[in-house]
C-alpha positions, 0 to 999 in steps of 0.5 A: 483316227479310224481304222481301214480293213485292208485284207483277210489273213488267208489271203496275206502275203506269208512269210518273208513275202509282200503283196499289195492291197488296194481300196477306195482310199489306200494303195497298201503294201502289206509284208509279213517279216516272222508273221508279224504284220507290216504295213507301208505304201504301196508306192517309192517316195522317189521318182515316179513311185515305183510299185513296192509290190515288185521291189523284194525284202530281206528281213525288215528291209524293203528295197524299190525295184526301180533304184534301189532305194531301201527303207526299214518296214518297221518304222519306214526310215530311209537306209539308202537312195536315192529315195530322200524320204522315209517310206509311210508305215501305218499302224497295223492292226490284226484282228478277227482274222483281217488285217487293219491299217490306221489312218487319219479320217483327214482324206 
């Protein structure tokens, strides 16, 4: 497991927003629900992968901009469709002002 820096806190989304982050390796979603930090893929498991960074969140839930799917940010579970899969949630970590996600070194 290692850790991939993902953003400086003064350019993360604020609160009750999202924005994504890409590097080398990841397309991350990064959502701020009550200044608590949330990381996900940046993409819809359904249908073509919908950029999550257009779709909109209330609360812990992110819903796809394309159709509608709905996935809980806290764990990634599906809550409605037509998406048939959970979203990916990675570990977030926040430290020395910087956002981290964890991820397996298996790329």
């Amino acid at each position: 497991m290692g850790l991939i820096r993902i953003c400086d806190l003064e350019v993360a989304p604020p609160v009750g927003s999202l924005k994504e982050f890409k590097n080398d390796t990841l397309e991350v979603l990064v959502i701020n629900v009550d200044r608590k930090y949330y990381c996900t893929g940046a993409r819809c498991p359904h249908a073509g992968g919908a950029p999550l960074a257009e779709g909109s969140v209330e609360g812990i839930v992110l819903s796809c901009p394309w159709h509608g799917a709905q996935f809980r940010v806290t764990d990634g579970k599906l809550l409605k469709g037509p998406a048939k899969e959970n979203l990916i949630v990675y570990r977030t970590v926040v430290k020395d002002n910087q956002i981290f996600v964890e991820v397996n070194n298996e790329f």
